[in-house]
VEXKEFI-529694 format. One record per residue: residue in three letters; x, y, z of N, C-alpha, C in turn; residue number from 1. Coordinates in steps of 0.2 Angstrom, whole numbers, always signed. Each point is the difference from the previous one (the first is absolute). Example, Ala and Ser with C-alpha at 12.3 -4.5 7.8 and 13.67 -1.06 7.14 Angstrom:
BEGIN
ALA, +66, -28, +39, -4, +6, +0, +4, +6, +0, 1
SER, -2, +5, -4, +4, +6, +1, -4, +5, +3, 2
% end
This chain:
BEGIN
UNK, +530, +369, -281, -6, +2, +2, -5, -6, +0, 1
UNK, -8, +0, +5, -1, -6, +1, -7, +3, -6, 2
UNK, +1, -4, -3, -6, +0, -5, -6, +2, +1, 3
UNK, -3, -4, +7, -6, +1, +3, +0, +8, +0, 4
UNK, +4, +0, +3, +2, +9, +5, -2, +4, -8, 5
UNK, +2, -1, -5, +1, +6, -6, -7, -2, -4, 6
UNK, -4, -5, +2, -5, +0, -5, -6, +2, +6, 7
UNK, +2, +2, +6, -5, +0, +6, -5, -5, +1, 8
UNK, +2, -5, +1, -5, -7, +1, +1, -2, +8, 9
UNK, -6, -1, +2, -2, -3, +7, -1, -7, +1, 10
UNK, +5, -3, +5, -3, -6, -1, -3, -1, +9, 11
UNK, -7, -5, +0, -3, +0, +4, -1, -7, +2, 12
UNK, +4, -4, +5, +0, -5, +5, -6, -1, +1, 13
UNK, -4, -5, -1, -6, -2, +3, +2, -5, +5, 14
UNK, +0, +1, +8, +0, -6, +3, -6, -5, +0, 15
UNK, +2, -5, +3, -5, -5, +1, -5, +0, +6, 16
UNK, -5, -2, +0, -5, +3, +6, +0, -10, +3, 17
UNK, +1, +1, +7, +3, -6, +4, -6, -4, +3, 18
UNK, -6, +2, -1, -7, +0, +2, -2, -3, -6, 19
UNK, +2, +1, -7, -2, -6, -4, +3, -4, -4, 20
UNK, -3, -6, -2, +5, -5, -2, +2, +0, -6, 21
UNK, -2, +4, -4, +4, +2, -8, +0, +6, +0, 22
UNK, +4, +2, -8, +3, +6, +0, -5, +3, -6, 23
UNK, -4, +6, +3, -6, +2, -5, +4, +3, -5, 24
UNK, -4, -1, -10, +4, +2, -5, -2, +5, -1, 25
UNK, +5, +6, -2, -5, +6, -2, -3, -2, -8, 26
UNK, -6, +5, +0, -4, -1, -3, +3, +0, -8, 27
UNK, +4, +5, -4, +1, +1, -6, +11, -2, -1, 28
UNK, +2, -5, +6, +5, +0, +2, +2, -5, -9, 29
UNK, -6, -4, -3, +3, -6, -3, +2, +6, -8, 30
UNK, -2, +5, -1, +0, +7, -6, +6, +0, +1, 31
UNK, +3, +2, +6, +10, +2, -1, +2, -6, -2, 32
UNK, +0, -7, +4, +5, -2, +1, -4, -5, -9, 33
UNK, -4, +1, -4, +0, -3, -7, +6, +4, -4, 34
UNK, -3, +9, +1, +5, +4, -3, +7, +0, +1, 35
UNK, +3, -3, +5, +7, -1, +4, +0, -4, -5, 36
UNK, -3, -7, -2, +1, -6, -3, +0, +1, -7, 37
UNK, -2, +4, -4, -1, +4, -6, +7, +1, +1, 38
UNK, +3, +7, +3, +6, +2, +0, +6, -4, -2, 39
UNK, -1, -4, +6, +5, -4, -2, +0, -6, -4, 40
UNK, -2, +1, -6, -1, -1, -9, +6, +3, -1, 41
UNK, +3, +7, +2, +5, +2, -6, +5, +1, +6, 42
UNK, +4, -2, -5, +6, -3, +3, +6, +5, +3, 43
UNK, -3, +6, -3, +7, +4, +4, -4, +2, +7, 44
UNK, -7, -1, -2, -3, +3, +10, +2, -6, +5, 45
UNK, +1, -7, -2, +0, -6, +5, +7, +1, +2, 46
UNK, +5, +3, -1, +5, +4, +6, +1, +7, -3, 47
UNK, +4, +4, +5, +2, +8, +0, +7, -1, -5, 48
UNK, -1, +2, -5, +7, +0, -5, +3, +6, -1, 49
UNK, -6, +3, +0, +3, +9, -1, +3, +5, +6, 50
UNK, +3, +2, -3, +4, +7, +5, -3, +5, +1, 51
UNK, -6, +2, -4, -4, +5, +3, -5, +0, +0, 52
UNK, -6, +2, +5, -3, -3, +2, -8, +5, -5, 53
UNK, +4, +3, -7, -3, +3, -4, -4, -5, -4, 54
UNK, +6, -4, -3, +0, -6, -4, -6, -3, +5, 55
UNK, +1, -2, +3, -3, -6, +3, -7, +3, +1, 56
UNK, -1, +6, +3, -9, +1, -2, -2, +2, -6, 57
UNK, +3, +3, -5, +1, -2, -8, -3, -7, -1, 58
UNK, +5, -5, +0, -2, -7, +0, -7, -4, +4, 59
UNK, -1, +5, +4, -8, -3, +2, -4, +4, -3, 60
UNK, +1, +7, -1, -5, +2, -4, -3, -4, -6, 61
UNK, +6, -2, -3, -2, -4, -8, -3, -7, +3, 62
UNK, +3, -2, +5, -3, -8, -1, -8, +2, +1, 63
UNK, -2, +4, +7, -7, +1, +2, -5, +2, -7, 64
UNK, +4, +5, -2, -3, +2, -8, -1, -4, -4, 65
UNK, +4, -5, -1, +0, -9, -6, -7, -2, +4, 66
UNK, +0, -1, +6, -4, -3, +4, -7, +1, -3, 67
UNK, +0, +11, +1, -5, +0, -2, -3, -1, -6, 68
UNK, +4, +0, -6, -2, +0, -6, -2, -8, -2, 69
UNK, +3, -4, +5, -3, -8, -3, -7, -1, +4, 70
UNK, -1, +4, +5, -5, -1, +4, -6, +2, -3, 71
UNK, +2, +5, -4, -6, +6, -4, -1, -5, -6, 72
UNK, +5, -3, -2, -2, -2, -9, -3, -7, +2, 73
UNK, +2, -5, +4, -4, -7, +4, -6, +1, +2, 74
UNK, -3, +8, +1, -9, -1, +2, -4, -1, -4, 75
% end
């Protein structure tokens, strides 16, 4: 089963518009990919080790949760 499919996640193509000459940023695009870079701090999330895919959002619960506890105690 495809992951995506069982967590109901949309993923959305943003093509490129041909009329201008860069590719405009979304606005709060640099928040995911900081938190993508957080994640991949812990080692079992930088590849799919687990066979169910129970574990595996288990293991992101905890890391986002460490995240937020370090976030909260560094203010």
């Amino acid at each position: 089963m495809d992951k995506a499919a069982y967590l109901d996640v949309v993923f959305e193509i943003i093509r490129r518009n041909e009329e201008k000459a860069y590719f405009p940023g979304l606005p709060r695009r640099w928040v995911v990919e900081r938190s993508f870079g957080w994640l991949n701090r812990w080692r079992r999330l930088v590849r799919d080790y687990e066979r169910h895919i129970d574990v595996s959002i288990a293991i992101i619960h905890v890391a986002m949760g460490g995240m937020l506890i370090w976030r909260t105690a560094h203010r």
